[in-house]
C-alpha positions in Angstrom: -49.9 59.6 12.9 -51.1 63.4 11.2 -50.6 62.4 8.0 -52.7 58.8 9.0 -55.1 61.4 10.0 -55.1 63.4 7.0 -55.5 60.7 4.4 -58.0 59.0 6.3 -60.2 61.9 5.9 -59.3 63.3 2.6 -60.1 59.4 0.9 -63.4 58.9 2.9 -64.7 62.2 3.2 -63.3 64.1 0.9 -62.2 67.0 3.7 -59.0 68.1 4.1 -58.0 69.0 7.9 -58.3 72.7 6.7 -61.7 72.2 5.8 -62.8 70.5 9.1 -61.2 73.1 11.2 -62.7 76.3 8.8 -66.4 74.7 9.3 -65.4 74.4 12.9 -64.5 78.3 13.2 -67.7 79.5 11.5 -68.3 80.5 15.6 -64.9 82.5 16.7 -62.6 79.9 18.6 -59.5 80.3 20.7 -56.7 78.5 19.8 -57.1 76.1 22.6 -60.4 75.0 21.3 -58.9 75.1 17.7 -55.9 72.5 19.1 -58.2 70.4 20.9 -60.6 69.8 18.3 -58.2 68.9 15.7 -56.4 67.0 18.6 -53.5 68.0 18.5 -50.8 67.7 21.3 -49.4 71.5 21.2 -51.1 74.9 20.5 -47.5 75.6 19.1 -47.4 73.0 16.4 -51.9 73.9 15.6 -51.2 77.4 15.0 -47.9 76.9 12.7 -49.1 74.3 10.8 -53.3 75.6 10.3 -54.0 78.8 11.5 -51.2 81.0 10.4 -51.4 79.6 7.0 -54.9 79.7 6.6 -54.7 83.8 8.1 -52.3 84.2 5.3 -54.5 82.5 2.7 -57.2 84.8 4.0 -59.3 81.9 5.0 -59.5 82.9 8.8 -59.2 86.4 10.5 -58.6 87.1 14.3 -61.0 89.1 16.6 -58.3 91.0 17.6 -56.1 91.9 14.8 -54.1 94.5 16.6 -53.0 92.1 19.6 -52.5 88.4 18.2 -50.6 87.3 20.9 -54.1 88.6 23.0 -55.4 86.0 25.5 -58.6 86.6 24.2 -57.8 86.2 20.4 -60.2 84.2 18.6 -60.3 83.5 15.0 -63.0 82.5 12.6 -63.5 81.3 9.2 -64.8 84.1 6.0 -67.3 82.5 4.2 -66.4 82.3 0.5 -69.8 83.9 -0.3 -69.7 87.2 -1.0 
C-alpha cells in the first residue's frame, strides 16, 4: 500500500514522500508527528525508511544532536537556500 502511496503522489503531484514530509518539518516535529502525518503504522519503520536517510542526506537535522534517542528530539527540514 506505500508504494500505492508513493506513486499516486509522485504522478499527480509531482512530490515524492520526501518532499511532503521536508515541507512538513520546516517547524521542528517529533517523530510521532513525523509518523502520523505520513501515516504510517510504526515510528520504527518512519524513522528507518525517511528520517535517517534524509539526516544522512543532510536534508533534516535534530534539535538535539547530542541525544537522538531524546524524548524531546525533534527534527526539521534545512532550506536549500543559502
Amino acid at each position: 500500500m506505500i508504494v500505492i502511496i508513493e506513486i499516486y503522489i509522485n504522478e499527480e503531484n509531482n512530490f515524492t514522500i520526501e518532499d511532503k514530509l521536508l515541507s512538513y518539518c520546516k517547524n521542528p516535529r517529533t517523530r510521532a508527528e513525523i509518523s502520523n502525518y505520513l501515516g504510517m503504522k510504526t515510528i520504527f519503520y518512519t524513522m528507518s525508511k525517511y528520517i535517517k536517510p534524509l539526516i544522512e542526506k543532510g536534508k533534516l537535522r535534530m534539535t538535539i544532536p547530542d541525544k537522538p534517542k531524546s524524548k524531546n528530539q525533534r527534527y526539521y527540514s534545512i532550506s536549500d537556500d543559502k
